[in-house]
FIKOLZA-1660 file (N, C-alpha, C; in steps of 0.1 Angstrom, whole numbers, plus 5000, padded with zeros to 4 digits):
% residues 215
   i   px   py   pz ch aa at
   1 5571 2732 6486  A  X  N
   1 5563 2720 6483  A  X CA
   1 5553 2722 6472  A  X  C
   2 5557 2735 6464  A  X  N
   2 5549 2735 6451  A  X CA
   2 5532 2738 6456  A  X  C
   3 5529 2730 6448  A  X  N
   3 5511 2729 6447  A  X CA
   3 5504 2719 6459  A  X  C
   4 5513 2715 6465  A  X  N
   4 5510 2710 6480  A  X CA
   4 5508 2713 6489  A  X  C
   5 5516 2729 6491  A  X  N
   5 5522 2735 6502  A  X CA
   5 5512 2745 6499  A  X  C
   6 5508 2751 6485  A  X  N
   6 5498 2759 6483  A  X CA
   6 5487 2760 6492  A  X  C
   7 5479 2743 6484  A  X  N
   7 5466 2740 6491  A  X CA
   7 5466 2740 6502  A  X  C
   8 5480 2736 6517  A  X  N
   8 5474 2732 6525  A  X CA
   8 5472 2749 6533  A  X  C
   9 5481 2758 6523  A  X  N
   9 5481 2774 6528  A  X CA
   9 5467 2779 6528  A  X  C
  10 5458 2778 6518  A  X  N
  10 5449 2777 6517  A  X CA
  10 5438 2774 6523  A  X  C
  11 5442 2759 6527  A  X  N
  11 5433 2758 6539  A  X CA
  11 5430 2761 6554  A  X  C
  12 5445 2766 6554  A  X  N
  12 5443 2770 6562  A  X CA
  12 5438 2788 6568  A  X  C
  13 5440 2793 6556  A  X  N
  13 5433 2804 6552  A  X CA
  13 5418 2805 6551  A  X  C
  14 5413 2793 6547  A  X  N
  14 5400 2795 6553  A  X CA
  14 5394 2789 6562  A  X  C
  15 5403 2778 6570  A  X  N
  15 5399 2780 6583  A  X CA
  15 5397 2785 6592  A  X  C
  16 5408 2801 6592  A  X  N
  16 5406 2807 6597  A  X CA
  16 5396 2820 6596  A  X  C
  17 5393 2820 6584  A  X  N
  17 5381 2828 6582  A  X CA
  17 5372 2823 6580  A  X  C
  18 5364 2814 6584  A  X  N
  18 5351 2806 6586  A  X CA
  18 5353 2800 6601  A  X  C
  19 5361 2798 6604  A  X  N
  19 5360 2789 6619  A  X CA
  19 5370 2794 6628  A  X  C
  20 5383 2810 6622  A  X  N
  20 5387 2811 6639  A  X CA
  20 5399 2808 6636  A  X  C
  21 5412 2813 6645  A  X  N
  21 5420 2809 6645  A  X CA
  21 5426 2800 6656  A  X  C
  22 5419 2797 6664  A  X  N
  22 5419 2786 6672  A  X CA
  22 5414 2773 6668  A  X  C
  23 5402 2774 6661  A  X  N
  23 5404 2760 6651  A  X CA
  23 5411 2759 6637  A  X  C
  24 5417 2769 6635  A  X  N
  24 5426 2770 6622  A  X CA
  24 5440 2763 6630  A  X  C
  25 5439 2763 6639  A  X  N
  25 5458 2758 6648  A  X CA
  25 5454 2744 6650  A  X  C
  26 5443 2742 6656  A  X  N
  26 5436 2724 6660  A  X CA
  26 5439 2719 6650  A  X  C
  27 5435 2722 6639  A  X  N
  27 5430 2713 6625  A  X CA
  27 5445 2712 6619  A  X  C
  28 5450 2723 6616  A  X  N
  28 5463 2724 6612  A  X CA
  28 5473 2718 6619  A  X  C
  29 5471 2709 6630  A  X  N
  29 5484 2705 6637  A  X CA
  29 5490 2694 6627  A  X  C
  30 5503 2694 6631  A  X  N
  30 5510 2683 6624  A  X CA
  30 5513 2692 6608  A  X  C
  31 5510 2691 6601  A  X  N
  31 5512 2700 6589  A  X CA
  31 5523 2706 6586  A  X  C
  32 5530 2711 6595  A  X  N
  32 5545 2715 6593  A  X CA
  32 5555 2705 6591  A  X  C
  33 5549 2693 6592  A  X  N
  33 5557 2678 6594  A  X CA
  33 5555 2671 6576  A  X  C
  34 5547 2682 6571  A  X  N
  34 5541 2676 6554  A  X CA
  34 5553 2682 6544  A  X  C
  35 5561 2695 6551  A  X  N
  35 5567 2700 6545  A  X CA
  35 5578 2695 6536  A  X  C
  36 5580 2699 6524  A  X  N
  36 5593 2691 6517  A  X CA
  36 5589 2676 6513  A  X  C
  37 5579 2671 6516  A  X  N
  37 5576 2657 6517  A  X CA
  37 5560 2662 6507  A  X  C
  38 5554 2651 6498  A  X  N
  38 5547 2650 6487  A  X CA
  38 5541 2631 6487  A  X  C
  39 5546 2625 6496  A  X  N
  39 5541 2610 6501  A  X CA
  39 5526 2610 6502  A  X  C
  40 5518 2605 6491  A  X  N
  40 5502 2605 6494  A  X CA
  40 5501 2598 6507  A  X  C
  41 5508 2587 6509  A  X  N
  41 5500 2578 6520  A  X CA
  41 5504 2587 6536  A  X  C
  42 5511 2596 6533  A  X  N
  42 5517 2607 6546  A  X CA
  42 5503 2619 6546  A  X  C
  43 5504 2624 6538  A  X  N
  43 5495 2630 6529  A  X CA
  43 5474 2628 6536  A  X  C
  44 5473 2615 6530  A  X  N
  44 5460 2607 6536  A  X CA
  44 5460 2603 6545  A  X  C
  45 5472 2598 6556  A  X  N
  45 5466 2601 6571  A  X CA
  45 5467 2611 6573  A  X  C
  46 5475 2625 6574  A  X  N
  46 5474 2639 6578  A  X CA
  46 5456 2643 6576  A  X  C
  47 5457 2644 6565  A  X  N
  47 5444 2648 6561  A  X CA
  47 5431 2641 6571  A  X  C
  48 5432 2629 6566  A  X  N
  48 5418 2623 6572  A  X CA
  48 5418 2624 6589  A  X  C
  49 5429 2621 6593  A  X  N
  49 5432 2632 6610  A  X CA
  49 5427 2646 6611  A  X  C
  50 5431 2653 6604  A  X  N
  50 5426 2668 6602  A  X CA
  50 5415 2669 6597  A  X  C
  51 5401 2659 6594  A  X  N
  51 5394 2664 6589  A  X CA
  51 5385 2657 6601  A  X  C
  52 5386 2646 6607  A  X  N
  52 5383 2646 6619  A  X CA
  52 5379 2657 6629  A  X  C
  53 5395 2663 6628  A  X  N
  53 5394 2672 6639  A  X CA
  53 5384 2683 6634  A  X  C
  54 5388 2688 6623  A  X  N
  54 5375 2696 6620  A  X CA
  54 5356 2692 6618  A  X  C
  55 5355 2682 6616  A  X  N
  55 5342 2680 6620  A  X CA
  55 5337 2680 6633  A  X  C
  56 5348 2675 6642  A  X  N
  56 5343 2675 6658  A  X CA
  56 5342 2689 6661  A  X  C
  57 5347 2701 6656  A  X  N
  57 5346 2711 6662  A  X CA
  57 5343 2722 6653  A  X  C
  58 5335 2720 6647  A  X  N
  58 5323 2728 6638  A  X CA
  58 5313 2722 6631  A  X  C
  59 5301 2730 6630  A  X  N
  59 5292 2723 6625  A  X CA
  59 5294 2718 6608  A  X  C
  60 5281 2713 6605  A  X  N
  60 5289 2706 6588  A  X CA
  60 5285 2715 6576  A  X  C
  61 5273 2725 6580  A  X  N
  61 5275 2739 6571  A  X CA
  61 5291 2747 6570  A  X  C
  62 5296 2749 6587  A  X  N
  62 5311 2753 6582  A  X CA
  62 5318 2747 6579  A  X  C
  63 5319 2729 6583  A  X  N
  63 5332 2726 6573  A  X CA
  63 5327 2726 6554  A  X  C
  64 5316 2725 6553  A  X  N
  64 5314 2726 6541  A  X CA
  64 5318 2741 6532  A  X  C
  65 5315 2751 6540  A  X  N
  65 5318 2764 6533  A  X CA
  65 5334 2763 6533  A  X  C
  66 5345 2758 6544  A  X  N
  66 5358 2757 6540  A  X CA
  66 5359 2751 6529  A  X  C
  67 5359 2739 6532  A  X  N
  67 5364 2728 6521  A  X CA
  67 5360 2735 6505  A  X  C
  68 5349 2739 6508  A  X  N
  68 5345 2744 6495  A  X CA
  68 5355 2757 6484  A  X  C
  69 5358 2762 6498  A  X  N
  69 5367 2774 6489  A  X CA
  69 5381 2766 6486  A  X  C
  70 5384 2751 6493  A  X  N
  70 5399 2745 6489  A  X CA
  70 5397 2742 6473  A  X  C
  71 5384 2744 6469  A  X  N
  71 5386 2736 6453  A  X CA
  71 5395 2745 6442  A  X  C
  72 5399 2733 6436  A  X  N
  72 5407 2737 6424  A  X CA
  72 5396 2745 6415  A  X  C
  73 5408 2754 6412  A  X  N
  73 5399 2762 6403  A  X CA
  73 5398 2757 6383  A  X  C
  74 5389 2760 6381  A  X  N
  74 5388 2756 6364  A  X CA
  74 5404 2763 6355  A  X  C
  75 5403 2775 6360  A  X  N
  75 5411 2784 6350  A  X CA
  75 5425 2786 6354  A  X  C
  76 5425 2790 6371  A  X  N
  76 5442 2788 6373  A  X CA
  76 5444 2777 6376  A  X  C
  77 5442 2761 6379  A  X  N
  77 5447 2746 6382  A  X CA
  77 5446 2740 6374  A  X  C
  78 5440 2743 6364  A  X  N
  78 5443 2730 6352  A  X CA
  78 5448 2729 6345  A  X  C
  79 5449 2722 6335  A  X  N
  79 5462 2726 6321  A  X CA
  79 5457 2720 6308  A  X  C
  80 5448 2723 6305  A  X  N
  80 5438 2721 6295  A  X CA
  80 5435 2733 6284  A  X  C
  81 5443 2740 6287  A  X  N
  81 5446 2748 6270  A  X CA
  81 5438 2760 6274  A  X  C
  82 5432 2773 6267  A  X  N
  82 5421 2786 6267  A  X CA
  82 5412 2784 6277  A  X  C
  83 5416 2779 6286  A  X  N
  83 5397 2777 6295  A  X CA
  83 5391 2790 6300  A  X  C
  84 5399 2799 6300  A  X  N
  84 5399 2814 6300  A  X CA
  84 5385 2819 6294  A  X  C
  85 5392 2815 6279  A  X  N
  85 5385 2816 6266  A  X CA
  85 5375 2807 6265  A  X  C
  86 5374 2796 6268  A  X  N
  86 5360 2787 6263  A  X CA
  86 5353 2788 6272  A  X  C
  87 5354 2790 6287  A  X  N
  87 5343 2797 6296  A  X CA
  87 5336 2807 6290  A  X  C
  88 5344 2818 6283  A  X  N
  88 5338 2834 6276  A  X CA
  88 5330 2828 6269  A  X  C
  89 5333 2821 6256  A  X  N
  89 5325 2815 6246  A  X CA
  89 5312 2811 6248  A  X  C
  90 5314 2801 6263  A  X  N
  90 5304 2797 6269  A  X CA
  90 5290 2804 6275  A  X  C
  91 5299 2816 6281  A  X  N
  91 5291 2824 6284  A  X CA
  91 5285 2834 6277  A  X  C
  92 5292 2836 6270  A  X  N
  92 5284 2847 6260  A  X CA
  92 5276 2836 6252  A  X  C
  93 5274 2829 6249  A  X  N
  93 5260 2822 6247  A  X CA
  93 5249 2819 6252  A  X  C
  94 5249 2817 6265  A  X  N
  94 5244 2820 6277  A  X CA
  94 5236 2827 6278  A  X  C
  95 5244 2838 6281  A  X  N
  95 5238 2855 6279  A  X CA
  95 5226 2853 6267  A  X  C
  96 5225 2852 6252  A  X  N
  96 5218 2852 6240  A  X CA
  96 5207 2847 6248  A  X  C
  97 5210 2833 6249  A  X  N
  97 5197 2826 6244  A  X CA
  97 5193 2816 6261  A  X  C
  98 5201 2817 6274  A  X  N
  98 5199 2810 6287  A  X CA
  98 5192 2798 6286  A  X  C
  99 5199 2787 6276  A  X  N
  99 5196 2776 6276  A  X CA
  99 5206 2766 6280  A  X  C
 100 5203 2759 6289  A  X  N
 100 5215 2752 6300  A  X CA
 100 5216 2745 6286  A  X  C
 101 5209 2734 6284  A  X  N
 101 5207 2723 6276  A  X CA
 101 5217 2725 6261  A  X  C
 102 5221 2737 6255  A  X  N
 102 5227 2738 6247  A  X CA
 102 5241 2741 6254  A  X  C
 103 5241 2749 6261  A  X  N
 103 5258 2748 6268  A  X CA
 103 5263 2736 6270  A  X  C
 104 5254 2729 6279  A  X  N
 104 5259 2710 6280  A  X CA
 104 5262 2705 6267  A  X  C
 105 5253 2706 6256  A  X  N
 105 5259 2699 6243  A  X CA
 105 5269 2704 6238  A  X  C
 106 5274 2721 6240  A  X  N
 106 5285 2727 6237  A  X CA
 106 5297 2719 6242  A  X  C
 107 5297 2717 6253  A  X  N
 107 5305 2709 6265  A  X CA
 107 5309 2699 6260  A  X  C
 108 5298 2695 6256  A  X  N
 108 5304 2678 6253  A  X CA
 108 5305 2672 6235  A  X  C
 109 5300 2683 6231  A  X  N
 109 5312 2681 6216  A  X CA
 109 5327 2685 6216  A  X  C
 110 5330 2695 6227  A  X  N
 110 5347 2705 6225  A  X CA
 110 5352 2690 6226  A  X  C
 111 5364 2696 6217  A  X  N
 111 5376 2686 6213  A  X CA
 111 5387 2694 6211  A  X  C
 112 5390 2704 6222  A  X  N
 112 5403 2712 6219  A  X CA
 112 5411 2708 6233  A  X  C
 113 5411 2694 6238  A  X  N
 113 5419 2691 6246  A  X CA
 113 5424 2672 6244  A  X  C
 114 5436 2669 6241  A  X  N
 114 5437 2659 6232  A  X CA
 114 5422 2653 6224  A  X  C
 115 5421 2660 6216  A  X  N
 115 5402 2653 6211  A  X CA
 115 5392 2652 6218  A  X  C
 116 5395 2657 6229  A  X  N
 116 5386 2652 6235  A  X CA
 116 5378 2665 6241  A  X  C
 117 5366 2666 6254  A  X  N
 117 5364 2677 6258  A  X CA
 117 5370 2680 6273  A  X  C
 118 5378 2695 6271  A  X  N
 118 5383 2698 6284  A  X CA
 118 5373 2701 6299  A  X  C
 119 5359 2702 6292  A  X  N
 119 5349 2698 6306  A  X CA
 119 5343 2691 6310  A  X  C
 120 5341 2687 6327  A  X  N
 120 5336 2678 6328  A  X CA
 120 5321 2672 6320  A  X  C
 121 5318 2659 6325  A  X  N
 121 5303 2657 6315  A  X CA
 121 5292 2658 6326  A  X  C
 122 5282 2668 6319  A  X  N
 122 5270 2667 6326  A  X CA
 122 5258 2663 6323  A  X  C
 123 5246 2659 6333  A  X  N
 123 5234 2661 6329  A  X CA
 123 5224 2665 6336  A  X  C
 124 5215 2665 6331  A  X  N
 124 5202 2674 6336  A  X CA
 124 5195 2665 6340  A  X  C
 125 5189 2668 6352  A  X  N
 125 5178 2659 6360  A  X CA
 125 5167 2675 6368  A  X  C
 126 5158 2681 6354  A  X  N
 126 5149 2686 6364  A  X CA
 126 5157 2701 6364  A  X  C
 127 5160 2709 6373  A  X  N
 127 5161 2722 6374  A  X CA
 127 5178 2720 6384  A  X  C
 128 5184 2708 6381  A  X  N
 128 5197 2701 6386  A  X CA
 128 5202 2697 6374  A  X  C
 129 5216 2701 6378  A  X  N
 129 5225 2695 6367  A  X CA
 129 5235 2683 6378  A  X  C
 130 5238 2672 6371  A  X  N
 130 5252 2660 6379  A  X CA
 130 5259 2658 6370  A  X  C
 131 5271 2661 6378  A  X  N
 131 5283 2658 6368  A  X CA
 131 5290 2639 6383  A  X  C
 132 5290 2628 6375  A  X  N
 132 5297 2616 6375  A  X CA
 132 5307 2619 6370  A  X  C
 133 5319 2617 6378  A  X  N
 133 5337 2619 6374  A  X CA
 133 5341 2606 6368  A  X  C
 134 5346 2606 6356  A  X  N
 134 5354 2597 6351  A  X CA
 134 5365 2591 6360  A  X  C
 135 5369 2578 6359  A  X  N
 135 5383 2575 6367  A  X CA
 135 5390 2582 6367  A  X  C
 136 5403 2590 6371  A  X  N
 136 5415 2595 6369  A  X CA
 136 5421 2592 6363  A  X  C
 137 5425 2572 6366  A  X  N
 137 5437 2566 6360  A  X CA
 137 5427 2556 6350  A  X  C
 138 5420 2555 6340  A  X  N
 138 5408 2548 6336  A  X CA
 138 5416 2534 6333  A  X  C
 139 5425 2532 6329  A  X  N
 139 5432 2520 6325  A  X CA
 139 5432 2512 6335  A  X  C
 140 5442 2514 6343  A  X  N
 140 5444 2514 6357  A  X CA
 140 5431 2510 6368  A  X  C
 141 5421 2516 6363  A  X  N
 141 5410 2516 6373  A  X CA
 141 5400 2500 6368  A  X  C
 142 5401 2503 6358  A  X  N
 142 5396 2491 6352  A  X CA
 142 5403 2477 6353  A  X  C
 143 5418 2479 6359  A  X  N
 143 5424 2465 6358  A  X CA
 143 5429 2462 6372  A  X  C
 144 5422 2469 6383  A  X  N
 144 5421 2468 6396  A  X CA
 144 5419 2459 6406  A  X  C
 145 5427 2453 6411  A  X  N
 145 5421 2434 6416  A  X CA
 145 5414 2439 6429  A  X  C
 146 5411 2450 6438  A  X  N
 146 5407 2453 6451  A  X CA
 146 5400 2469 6451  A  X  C
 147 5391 2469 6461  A  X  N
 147 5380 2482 6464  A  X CA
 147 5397 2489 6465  A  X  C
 148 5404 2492 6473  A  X  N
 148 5416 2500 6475  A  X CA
 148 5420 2506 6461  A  X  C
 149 5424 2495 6454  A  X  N
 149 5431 2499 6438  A  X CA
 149 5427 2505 6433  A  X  C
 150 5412 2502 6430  A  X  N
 150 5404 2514 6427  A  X CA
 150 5396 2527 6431  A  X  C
 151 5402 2526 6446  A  X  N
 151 5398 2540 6449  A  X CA
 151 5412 2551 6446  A  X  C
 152 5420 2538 6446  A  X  N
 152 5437 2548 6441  A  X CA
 152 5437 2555 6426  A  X  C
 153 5432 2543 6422  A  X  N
 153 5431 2555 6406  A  X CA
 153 5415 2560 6398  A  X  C
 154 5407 2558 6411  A  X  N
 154 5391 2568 6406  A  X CA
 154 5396 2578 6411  A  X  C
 155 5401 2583 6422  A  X  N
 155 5398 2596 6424  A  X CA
 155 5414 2604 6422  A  X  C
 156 5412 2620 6425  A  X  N
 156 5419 2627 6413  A  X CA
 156 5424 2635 6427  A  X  C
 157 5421 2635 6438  A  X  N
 157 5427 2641 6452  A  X CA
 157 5444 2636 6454  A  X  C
 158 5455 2641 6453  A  X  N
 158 5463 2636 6460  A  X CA
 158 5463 2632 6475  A  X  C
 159 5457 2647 6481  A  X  N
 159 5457 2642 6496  A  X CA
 159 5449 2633 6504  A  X  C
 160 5437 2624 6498  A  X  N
 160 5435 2619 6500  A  X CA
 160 5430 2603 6495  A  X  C
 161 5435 2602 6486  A  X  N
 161 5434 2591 6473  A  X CA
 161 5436 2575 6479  A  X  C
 162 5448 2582 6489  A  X  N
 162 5455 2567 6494  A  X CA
 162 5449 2563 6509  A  X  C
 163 5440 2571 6513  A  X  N
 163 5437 2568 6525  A  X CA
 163 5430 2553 6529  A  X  C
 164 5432 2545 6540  A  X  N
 164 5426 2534 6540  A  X CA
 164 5416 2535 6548  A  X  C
 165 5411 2544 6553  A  X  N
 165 5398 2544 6560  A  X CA
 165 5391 2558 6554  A  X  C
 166 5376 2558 6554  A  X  N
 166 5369 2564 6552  A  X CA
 166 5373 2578 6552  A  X  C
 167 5370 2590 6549  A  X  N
 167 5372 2602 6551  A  X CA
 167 5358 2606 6550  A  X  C
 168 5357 2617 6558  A  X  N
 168 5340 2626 6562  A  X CA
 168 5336 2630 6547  A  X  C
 169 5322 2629 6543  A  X  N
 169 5318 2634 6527  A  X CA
 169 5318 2645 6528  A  X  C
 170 5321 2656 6539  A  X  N
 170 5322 2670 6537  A  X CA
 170 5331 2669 6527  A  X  C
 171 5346 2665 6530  A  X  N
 171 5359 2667 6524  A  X CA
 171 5355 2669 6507  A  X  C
 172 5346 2661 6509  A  X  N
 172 5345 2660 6491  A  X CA
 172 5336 2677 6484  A  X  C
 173 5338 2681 6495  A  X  N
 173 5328 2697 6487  A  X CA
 173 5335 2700 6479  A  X  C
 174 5347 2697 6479  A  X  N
 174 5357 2708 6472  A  X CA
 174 5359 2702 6460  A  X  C
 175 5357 2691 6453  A  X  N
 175 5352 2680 6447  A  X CA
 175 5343 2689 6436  A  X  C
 176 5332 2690 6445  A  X  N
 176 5320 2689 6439  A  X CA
 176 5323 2705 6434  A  X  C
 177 5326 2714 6445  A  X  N
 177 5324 2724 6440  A  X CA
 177 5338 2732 6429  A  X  C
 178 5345 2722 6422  A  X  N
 178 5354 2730 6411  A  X CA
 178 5343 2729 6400  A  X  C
 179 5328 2724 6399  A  X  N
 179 5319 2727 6391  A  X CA
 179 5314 2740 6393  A  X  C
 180 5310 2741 6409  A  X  N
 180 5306 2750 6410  A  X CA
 180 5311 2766 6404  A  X  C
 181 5327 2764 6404  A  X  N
 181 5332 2775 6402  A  X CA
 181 5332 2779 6383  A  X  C
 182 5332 2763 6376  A  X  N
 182 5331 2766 6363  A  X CA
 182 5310 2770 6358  A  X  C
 183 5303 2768 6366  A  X  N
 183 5293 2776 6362  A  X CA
 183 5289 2789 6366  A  X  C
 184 5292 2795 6380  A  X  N
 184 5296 2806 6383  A  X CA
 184 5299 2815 6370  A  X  C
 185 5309 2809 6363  A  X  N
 185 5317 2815 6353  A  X CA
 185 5306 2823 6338  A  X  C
 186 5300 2811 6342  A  X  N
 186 5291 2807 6328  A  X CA
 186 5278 2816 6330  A  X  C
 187 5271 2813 6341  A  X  N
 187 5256 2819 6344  A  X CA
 187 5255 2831 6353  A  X  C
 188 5268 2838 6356  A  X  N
 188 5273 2847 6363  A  X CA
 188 5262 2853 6374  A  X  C
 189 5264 2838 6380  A  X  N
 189 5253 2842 6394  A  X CA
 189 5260 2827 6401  A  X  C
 190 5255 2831 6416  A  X  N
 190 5259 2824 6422  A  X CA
 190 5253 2807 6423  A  X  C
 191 5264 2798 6424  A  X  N
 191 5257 2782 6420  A  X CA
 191 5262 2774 6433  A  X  C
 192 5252 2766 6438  A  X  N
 192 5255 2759 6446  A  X CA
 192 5258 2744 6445  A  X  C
 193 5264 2732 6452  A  X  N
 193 5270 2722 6448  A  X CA
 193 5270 2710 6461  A  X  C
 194 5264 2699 6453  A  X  N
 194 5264 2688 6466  A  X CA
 194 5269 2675 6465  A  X  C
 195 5276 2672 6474  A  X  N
 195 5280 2661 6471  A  X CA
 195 5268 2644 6472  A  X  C
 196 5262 2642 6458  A  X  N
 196 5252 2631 6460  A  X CA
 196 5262 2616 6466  A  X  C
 197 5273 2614 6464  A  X  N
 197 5282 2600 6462  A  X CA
 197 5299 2605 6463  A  X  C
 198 5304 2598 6473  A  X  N
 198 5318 2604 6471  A  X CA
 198 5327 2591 6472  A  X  C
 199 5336 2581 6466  A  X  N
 199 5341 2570 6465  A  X CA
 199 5352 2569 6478  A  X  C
 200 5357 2583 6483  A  X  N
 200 5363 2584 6497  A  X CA
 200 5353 2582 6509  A  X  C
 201 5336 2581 6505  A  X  N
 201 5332 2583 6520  A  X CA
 201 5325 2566 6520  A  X  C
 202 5333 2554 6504  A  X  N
 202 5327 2544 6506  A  X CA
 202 5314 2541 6491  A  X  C
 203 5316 2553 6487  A  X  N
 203 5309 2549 6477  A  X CA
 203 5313 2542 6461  A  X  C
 204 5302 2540 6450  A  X  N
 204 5314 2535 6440  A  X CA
 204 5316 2545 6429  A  X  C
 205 5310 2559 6431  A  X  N
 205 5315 2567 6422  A  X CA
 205 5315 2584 6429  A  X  C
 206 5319 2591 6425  A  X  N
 206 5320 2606 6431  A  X CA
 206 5309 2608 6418  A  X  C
 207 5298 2617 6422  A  X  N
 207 5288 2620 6417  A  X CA
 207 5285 2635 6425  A  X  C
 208 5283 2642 6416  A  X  N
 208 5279 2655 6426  A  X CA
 208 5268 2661 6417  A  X  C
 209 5259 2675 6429  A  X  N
 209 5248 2677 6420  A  X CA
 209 5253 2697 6420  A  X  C
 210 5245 2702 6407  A  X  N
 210 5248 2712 6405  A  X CA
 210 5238 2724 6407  A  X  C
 211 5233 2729 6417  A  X  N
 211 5221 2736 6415  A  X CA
 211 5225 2751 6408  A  X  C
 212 5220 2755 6402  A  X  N
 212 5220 2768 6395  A  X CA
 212 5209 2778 6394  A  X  C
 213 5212 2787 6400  A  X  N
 213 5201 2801 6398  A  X CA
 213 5189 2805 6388  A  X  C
 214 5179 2803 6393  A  X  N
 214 5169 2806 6385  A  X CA
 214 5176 2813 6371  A  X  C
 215 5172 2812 6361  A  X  N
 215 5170 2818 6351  A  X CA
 215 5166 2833 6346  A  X  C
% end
C-alpha cells in the first residue's frame, strides 16, 4: 500500500513505544482491513475510530508525543527539489549570525520550487514563530459550495481529509510538527510545536505555533 501502509507502520511503531503494546493492538484494530485499499473516506473513518480509541486510553501529552513522531518529514516526504541542501544553506546561516528574522525572509524569497518557495510561510509573533497552511487544492478550495468541500481540499492529510465528523486536535500534532522537524534542522536544538487551529477539529484554518530554543 506504498506510503499508506508505511505511515500506518509507523504508527504503530510508536504506539507501541510511547503507550505499550496493548494499546498499540486497541488502537490498531481494524487496520489490516486498510490493506491494498487507499479509499480516503475508508481511510477517515478508520482513523477517526482509532484516534478515539487512543484518546480514551492515554493521556493527551502521550497521544501528542505519538502523533507527533507520525509527521512527514521535510527531507525524505516531499518532492520539492535539494531540501537536503537548502536546510544546510539555511543553517549555516544560522550558525553566523542566529537571526530567525533573516532565515524567514530567506524562506520566503526561495523560488527553486515551480517559482515559488519550497517552505512553508512563517511569522514571528514575540519569541514564537506560526506557520498558517495554504489550501492544498487552492482553486478547488476557493470554488467550494459547503464547510465539507472545503475541508476536502484545505487540508493535505489523506487519512483524514474526508472525514465527516470532527477528529481530536491531538491528531493534528503531526501537522504542526513537520515544522517542527524543518527547524530542528536549522537551529540544531530541540523545537517544540502546537497546534493553535486545526480545520479537522472544526476550525477555519490549520494554524500552528513554533516555539524555538533560546538563542
Amino acid at each position: 500500500m506504498g506510503w499508506i501502509g508505511d505511515k500506518l507502520a509507523l504508527f504503530s511503531k510508536n504506539l507501541e513505544q510511547y503507550a505499550g503494546g496493548y494499546v498499540r493492538d486497541l488502537v490498531m484494530k481494524g487496520s489490516e482491513d486498510l490493506e491494498g485499499r487507499a479509499d480516503i473516506d475508508d481511510l477517515a473513518v478508520w482513523m477517526k475510530d482509532a484516534m478515539d480509541r487512543l484518546t480514551s486510553l492515554v493521556d493527551e501529552e502521550t497521544a501528542k508525543k505519538i502523533m507527533t513522531q507520525n509527521a512527514c518529514r521535510f527531507i525524505e516526504e516531499t518532492f520539492l527539489g535539494d531540501t537536503a541542501g537548502a536546510l544546510a544553506k539555511l543553517r549555516a546561516v544560522y550558525r553566523e549570525n542566529r537571526d530567525i528574522d533573516e532565515i524567514i525572509d530567506l524562506m520566503n524569497k526561495d523560488t527553486s520550487f515551480n517559482s515559488g518557495s519550497m517552505f512553508p510561510r512563517y511569522e514571528r509573533i514575540g519569541s514564537t514563530l506560526f506557520n498558517t497552511k495554504r489550501p492544498c487544492r487552492a482553486k478547488e478550495y476557493e470554488a467550494a459550495a459547503s464547510r465539507y468541500e472545503r475541508q476536502l481540499n484545505y487540508c493535505y492529510c489523506p487519512f483524514v481529509r474526508a472525514t465527516k465528523e470532527k477528529i481530536a486536535p491531538v491528531y493534528c500534532s503531526c501537522g504542526a510538527a513537520f515544522n517542527k522537524f524543518i527547524w530542528e534542522e536549522i537551529v540544531e536544538g530541540e523545537v517544540k510545536t502546537e497546534v493553535v487551529e486545526s480545520v479537522m477539529a472544526g476550525g477555519e484554518t490549520c494554524r500552528f505555533a513554533i516555539i524555538l530554543p533560546e538563542a
